[in-house]
mmCIF file of the N, C-alpha and C atoms, coordinates in Angstrom:
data_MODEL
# 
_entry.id   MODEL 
# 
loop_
_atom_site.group_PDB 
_atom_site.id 
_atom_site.type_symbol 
_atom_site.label_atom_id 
_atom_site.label_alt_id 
_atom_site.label_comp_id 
_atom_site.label_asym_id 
_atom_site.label_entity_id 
_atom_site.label_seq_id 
_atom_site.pdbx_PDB_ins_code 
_atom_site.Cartn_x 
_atom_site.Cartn_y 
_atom_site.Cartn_z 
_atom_site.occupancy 
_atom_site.B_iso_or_equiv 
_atom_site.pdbx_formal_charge 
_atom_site.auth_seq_id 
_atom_site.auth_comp_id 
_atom_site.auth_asym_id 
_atom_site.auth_atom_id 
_atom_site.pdbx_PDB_model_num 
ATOM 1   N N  . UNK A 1 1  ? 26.243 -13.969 -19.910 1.00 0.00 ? 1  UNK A N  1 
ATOM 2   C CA . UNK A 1 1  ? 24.964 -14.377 -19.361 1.00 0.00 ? 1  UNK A CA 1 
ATOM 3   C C  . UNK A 1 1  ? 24.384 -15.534 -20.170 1.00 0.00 ? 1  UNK A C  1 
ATOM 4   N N  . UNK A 1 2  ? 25.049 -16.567 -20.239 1.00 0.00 ? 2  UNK A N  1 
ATOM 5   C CA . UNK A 1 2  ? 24.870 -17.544 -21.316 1.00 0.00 ? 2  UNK A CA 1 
ATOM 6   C C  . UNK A 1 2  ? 23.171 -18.987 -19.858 1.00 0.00 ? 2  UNK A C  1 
ATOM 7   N N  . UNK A 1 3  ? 23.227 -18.365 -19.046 1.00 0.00 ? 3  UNK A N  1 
ATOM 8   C CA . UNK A 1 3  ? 22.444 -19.382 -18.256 1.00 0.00 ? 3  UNK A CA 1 
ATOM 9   C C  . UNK A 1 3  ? 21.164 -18.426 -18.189 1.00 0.00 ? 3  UNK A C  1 
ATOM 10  N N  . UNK A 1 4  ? 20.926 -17.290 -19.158 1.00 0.00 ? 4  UNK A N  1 
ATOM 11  C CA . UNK A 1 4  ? 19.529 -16.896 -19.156 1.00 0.00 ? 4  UNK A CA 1 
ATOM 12  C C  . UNK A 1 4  ? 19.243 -17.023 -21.018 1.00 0.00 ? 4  UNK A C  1 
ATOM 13  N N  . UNK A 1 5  ? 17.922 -17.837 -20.983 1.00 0.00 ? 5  UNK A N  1 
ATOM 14  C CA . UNK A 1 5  ? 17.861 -17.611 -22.018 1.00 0.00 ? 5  UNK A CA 1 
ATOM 15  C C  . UNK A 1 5  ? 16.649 -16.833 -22.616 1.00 0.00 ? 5  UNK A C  1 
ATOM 16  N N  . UNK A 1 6  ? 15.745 -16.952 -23.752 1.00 0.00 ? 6  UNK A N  1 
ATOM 17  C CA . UNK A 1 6  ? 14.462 -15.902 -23.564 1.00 0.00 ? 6  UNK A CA 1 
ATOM 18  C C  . UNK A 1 6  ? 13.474 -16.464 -23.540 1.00 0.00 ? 6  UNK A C  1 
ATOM 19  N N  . UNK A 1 7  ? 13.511 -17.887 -22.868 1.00 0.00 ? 7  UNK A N  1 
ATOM 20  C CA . UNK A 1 7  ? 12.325 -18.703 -22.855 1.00 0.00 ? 7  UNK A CA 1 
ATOM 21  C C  . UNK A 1 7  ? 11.998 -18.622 -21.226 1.00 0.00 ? 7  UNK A C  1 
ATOM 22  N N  . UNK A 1 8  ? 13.119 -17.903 -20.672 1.00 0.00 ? 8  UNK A N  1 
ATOM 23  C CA . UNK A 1 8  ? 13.190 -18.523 -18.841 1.00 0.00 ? 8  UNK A CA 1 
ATOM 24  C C  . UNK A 1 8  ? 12.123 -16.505 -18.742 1.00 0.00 ? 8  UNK A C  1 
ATOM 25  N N  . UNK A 1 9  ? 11.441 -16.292 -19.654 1.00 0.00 ? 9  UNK A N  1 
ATOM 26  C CA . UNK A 1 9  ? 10.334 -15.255 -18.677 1.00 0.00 ? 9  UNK A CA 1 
ATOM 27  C C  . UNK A 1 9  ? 8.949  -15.926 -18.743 1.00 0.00 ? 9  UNK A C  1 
ATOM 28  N N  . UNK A 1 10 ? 9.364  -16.947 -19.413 1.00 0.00 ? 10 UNK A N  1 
ATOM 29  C CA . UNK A 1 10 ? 7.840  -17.933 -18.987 1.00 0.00 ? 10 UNK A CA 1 
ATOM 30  C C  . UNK A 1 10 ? 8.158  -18.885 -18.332 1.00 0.00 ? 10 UNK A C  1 
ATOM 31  N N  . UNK A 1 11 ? 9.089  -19.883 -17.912 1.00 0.00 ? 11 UNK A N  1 
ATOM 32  C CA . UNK A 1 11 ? 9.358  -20.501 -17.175 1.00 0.00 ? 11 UNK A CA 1 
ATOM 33  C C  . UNK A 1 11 ? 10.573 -21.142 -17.103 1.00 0.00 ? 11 UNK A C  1 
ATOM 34  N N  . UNK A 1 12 ? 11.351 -20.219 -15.719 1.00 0.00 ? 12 UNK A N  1 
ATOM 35  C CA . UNK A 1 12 ? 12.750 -20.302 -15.439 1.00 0.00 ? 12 UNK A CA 1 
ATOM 36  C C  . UNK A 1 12 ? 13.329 -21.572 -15.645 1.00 0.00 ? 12 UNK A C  1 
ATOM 37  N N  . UNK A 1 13 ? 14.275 -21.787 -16.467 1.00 0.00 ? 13 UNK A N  1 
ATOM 38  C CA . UNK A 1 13 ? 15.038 -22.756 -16.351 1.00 0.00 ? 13 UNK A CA 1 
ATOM 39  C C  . UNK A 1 13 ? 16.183 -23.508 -15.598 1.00 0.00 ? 13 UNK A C  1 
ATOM 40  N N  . UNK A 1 14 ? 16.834 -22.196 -14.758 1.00 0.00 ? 14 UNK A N  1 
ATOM 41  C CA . UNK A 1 14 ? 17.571 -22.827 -13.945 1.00 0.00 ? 14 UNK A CA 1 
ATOM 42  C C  . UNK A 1 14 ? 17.375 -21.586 -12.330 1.00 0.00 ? 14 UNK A C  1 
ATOM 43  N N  . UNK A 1 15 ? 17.887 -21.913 -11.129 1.00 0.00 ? 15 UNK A N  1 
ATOM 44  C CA . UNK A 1 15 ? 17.646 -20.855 -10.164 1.00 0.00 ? 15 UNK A CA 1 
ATOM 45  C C  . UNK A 1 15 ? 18.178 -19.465 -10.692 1.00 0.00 ? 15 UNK A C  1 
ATOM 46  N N  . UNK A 1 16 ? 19.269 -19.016 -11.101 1.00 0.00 ? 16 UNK A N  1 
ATOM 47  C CA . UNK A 1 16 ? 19.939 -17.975 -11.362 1.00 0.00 ? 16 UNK A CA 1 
ATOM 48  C C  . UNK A 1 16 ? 18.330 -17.154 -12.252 1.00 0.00 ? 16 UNK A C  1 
ATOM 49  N N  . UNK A 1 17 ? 17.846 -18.209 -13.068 1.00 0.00 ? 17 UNK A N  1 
ATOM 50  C CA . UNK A 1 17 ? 17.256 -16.867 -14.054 1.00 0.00 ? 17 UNK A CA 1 
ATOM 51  C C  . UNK A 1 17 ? 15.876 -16.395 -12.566 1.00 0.00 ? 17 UNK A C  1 
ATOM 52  N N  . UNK A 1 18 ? 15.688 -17.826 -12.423 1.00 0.00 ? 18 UNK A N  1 
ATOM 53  C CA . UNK A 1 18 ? 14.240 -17.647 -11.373 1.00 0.00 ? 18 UNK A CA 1 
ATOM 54  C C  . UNK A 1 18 ? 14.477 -16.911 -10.221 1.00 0.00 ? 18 UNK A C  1 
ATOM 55  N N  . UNK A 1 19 ? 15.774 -16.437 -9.309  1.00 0.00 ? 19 UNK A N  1 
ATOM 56  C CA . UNK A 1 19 ? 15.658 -15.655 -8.825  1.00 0.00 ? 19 UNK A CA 1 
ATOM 57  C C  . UNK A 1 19 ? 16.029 -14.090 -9.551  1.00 0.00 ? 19 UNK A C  1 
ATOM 58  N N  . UNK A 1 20 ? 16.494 -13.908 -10.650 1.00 0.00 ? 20 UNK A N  1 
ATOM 59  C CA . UNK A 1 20 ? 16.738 -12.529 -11.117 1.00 0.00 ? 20 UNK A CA 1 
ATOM 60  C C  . UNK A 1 20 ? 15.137 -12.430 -11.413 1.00 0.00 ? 20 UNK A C  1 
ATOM 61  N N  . UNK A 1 21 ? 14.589 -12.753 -12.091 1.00 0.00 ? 21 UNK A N  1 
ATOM 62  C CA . UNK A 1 21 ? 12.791 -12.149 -12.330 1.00 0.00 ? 21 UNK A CA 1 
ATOM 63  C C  . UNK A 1 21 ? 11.981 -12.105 -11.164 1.00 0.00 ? 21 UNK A C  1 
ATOM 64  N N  . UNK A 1 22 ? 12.504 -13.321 -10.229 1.00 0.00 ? 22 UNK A N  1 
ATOM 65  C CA . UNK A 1 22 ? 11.821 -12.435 -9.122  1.00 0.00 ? 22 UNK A CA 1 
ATOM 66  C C  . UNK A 1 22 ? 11.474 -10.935 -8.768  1.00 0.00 ? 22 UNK A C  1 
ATOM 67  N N  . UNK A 1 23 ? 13.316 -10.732 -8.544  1.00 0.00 ? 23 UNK A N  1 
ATOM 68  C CA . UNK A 1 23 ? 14.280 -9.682  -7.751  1.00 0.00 ? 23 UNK A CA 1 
ATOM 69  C C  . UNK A 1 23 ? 13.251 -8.584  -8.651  1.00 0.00 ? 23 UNK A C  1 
ATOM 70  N N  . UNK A 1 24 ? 13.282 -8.844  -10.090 1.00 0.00 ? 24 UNK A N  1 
ATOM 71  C CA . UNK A 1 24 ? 12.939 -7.884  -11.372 1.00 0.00 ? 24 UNK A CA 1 
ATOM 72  C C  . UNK A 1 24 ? 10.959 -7.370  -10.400 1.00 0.00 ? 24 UNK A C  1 
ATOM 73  N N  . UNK A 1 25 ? 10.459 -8.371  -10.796 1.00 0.00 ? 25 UNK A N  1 
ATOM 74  C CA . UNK A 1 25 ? 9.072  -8.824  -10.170 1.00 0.00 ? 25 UNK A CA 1 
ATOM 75  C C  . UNK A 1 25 ? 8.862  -7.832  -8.755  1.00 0.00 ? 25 UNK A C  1 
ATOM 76  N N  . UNK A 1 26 ? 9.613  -8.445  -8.063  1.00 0.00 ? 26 UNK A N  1 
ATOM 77  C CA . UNK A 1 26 ? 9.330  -7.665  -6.454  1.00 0.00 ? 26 UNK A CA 1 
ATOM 78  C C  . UNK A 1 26 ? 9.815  -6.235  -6.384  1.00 0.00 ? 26 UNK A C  1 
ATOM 79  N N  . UNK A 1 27 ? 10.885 -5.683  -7.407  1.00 0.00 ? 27 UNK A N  1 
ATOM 80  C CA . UNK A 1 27 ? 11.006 -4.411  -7.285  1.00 0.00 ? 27 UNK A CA 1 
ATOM 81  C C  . UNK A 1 27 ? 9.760  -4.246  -8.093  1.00 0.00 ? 27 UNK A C  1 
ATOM 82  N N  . UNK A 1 28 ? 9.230  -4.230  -9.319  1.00 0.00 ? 28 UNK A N  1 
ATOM 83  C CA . UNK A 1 28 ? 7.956  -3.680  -9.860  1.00 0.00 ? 28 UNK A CA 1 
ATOM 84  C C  . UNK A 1 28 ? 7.088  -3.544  -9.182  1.00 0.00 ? 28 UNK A C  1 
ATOM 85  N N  . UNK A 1 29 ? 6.654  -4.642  -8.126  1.00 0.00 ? 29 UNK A N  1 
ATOM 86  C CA . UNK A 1 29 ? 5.780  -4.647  -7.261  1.00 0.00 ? 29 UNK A CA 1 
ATOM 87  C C  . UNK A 1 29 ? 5.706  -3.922  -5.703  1.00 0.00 ? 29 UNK A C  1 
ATOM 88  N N  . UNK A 1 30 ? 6.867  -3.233  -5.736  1.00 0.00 ? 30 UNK A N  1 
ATOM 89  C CA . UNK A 1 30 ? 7.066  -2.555  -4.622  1.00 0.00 ? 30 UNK A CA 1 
ATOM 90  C C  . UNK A 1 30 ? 6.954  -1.637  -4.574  1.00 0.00 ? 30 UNK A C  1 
ATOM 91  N N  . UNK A 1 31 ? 7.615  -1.074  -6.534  1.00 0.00 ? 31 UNK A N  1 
ATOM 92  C CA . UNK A 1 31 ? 7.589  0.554   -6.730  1.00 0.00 ? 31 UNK A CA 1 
ATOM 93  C C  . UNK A 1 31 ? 6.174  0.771   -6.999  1.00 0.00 ? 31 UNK A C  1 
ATOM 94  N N  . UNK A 1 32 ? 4.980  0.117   -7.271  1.00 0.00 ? 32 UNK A N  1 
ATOM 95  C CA . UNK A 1 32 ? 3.595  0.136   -7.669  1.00 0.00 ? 32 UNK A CA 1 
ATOM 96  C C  . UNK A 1 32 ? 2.870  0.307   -6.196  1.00 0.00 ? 32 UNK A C  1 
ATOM 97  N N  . UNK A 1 33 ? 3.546  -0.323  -5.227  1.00 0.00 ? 33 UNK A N  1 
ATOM 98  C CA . UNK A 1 33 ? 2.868  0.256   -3.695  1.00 0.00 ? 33 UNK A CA 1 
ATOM 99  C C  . UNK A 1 33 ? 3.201  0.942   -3.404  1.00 0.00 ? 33 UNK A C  1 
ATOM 100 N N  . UNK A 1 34 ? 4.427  1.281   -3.613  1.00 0.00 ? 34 UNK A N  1 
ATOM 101 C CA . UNK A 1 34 ? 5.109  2.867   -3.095  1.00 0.00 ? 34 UNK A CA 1 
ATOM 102 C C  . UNK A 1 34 ? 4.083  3.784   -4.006  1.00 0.00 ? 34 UNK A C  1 
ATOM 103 N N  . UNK A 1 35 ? 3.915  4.439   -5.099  1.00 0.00 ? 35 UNK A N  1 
ATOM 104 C CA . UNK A 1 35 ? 3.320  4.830   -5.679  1.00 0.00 ? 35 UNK A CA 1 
ATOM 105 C C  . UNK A 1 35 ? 1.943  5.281   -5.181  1.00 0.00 ? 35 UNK A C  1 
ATOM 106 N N  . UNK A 1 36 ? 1.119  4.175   -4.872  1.00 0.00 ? 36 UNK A N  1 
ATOM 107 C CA . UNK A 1 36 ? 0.206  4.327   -4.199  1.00 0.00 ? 36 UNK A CA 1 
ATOM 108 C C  . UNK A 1 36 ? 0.188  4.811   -2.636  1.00 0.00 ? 36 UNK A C  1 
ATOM 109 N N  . UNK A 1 37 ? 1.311  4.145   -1.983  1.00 0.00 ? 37 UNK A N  1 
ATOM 110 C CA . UNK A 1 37 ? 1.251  4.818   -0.444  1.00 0.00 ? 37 UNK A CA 1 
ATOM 111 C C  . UNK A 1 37 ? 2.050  6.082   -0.082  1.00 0.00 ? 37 UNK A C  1 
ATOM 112 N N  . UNK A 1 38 ? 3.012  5.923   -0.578  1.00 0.00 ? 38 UNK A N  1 
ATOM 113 C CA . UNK A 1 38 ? 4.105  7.309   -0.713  1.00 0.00 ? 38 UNK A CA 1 
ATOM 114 C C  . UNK A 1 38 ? 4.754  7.044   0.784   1.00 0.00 ? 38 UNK A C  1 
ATOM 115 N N  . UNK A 1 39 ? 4.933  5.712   1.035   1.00 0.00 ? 39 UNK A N  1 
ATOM 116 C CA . UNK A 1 39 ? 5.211  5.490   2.483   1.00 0.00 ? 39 UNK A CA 1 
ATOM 117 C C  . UNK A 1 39 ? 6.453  4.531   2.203   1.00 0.00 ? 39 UNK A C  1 
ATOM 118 N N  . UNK A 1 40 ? 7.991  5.051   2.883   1.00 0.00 ? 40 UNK A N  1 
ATOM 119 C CA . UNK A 1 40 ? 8.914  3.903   2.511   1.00 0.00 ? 40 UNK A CA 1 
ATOM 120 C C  . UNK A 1 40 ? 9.040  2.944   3.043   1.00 0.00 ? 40 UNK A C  1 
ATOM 121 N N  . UNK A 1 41 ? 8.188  2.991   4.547   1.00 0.00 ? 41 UNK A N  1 
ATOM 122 C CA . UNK A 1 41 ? 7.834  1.678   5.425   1.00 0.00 ? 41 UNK A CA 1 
ATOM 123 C C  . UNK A 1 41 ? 7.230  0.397   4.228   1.00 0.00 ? 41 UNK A C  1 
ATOM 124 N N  . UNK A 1 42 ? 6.335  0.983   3.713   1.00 0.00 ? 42 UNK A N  1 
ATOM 125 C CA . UNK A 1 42 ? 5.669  -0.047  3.211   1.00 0.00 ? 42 UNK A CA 1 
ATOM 126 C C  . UNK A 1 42 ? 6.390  -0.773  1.400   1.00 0.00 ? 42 UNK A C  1 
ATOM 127 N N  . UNK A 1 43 ? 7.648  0.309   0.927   1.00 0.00 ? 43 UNK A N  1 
ATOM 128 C CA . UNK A 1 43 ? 8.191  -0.199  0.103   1.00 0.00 ? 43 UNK A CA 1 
ATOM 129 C C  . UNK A 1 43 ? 8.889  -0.874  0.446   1.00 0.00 ? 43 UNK A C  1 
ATOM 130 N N  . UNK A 1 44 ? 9.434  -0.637  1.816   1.00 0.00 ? 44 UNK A N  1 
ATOM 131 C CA . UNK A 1 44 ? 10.828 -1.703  2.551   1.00 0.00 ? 44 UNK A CA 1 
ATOM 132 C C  . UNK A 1 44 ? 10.252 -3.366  2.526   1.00 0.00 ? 44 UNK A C  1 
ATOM 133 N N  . UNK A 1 45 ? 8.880  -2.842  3.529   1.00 0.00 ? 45 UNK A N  1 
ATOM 134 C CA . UNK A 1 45 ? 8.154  -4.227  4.083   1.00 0.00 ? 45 UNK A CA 1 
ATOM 135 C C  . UNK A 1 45 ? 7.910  -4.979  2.810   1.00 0.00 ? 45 UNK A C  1 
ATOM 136 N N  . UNK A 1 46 ? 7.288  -4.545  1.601   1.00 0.00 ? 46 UNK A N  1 
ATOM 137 C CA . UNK A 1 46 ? 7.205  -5.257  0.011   1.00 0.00 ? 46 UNK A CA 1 
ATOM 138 C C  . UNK A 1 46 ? 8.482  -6.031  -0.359  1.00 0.00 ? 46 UNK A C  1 
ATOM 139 N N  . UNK A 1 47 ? 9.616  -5.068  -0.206  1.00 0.00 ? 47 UNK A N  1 
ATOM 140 C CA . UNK A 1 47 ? 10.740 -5.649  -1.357  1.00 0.00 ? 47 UNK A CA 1 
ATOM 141 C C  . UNK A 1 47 ? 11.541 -6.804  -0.546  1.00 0.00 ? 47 UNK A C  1 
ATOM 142 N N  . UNK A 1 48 ? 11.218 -6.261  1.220   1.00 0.00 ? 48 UNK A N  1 
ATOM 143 C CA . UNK A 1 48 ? 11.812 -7.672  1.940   1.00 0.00 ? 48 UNK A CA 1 
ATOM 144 C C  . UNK A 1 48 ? 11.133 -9.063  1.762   1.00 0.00 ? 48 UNK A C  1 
ATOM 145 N N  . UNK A 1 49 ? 9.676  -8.564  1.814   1.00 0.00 ? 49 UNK A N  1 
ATOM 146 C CA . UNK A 1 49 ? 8.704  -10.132 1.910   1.00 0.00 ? 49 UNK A CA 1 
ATOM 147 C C  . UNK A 1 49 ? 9.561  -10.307 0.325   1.00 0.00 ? 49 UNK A C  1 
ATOM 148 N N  . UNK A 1 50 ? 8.894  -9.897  -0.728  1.00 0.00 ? 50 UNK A N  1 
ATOM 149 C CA . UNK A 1 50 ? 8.994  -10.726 -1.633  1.00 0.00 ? 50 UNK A CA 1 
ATOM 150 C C  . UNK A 1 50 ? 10.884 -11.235 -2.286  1.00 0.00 ? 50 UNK A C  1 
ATOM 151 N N  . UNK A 1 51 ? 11.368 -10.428 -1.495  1.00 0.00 ? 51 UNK A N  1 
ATOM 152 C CA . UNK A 1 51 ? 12.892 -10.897 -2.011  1.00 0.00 ? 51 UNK A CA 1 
ATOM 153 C C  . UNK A 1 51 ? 12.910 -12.444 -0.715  1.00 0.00 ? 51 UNK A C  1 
ATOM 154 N N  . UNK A 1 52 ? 12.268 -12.261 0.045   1.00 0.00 ? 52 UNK A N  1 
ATOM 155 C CA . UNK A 1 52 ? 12.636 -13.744 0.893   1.00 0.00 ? 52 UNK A CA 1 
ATOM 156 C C  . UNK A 1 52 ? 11.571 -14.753 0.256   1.00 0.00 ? 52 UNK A C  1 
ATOM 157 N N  . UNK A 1 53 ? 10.431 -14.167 -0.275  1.00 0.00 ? 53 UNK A N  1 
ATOM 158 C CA . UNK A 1 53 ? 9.831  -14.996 -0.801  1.00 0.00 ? 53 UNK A CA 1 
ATOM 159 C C  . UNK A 1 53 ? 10.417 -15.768 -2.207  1.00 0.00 ? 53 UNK A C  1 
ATOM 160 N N  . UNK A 1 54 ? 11.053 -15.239 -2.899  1.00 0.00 ? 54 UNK A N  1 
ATOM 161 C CA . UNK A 1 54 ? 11.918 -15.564 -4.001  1.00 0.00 ? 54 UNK A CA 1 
ATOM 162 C C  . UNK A 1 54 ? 13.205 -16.613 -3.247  1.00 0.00 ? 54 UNK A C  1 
ATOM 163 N N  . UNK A 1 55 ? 13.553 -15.873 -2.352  1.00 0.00 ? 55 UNK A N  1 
ATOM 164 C CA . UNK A 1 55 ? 14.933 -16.792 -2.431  1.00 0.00 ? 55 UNK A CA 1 
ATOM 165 C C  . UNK A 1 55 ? 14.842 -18.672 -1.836  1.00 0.00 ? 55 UNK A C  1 
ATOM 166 N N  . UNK A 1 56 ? 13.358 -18.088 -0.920  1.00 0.00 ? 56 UNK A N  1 
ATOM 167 C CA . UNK A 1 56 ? 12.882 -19.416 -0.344  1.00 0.00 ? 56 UNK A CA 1 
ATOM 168 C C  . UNK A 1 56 ? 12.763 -20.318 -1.192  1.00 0.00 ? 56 UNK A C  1 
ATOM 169 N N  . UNK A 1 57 ? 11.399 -19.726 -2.200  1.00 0.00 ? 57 UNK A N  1 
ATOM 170 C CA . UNK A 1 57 ? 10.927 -20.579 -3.194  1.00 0.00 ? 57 UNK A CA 1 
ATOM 171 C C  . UNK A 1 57 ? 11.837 -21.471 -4.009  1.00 0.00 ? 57 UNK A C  1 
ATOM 172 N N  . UNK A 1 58 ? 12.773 -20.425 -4.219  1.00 0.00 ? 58 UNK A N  1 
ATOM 173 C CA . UNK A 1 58 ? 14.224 -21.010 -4.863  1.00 0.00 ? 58 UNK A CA 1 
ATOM 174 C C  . UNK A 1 58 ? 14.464 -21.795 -4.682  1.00 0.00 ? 58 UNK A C  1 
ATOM 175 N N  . UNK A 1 59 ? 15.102 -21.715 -3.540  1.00 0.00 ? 59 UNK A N  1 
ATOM 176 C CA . UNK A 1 59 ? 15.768 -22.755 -2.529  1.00 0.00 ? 59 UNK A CA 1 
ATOM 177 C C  . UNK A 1 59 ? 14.611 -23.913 -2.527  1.00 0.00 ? 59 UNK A C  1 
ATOM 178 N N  . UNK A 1 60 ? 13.711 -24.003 -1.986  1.00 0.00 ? 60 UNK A N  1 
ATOM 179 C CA . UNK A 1 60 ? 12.569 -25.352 -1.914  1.00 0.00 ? 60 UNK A CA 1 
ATOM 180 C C  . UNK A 1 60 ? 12.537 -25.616 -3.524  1.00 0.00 ? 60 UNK A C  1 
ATOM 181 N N  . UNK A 1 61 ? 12.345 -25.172 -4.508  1.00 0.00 ? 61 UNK A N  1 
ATOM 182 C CA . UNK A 1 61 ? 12.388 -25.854 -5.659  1.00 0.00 ? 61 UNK A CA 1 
ATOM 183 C C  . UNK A 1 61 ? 13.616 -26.733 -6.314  1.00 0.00 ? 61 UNK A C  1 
ATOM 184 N N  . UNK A 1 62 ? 14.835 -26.109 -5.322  1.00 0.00 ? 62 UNK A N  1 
ATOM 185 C CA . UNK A 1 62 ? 15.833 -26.551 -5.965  1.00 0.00 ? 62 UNK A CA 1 
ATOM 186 C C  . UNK A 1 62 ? 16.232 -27.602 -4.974  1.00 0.00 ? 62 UNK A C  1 
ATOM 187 N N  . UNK A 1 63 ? 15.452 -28.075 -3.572  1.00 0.00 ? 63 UNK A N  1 
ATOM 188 C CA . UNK A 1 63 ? 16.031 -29.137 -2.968  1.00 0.00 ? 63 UNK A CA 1 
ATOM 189 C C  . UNK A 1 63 ? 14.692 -30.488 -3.419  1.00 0.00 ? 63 UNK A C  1 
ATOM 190 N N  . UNK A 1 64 ? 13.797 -30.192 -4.033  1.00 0.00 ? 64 UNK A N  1 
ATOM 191 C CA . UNK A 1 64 ? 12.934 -31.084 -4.878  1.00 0.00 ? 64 UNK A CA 1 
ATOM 192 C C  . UNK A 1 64 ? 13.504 -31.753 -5.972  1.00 0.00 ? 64 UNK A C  1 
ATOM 193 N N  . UNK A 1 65 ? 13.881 -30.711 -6.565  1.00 0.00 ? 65 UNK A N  1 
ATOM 194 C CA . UNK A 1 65 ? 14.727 -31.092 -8.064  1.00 0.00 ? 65 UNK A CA 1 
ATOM 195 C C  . UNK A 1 65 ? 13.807 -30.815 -9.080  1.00 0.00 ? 65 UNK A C  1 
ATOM 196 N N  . UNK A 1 66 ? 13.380 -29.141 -8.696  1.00 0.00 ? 66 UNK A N  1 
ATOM 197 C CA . UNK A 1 66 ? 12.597 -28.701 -9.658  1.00 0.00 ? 66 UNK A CA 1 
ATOM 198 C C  . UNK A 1 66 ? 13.824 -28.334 -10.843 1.00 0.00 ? 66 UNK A C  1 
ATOM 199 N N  . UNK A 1 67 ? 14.791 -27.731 -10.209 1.00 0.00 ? 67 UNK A N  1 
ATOM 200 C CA . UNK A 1 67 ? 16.054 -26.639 -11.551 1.00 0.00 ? 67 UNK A CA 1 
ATOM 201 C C  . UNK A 1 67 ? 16.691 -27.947 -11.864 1.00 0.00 ? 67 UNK A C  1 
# 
């Protein structure tokens, strides 16, 4: 795992790290609504938005020439 380093949890350095903290990110944030709703509809609907929201972002940062 030489393309993560421990500076990329403040700001990813290349796509690989920026979508794994997502992935990391949107499960935390999914199991914290589940928690609260106890409903798996609404953990599904969480971990899909934000895993497409990650991979998008990705993707648009990386056809800018943000990575």
């Amino acid at each position: 795992m030489n393309w993560l380093n421990w500076n990329d949890l403040l700001a990813p350095s290349n796509p690989y790290a920026a979508v794994l903290f997502g992935i990391i990110l949107t499960i935390v944030v999914a199991f914290s609504i589940w928690v609260e709703t106890r409903q798996i509809r609404t953990l599904f609907i969480a971990m899909i938005s934000g895993g497409l929201t990650t991979i998008i972002g990705v993707g648009l940062l990386t056809m800018v020439g943000f990575y």
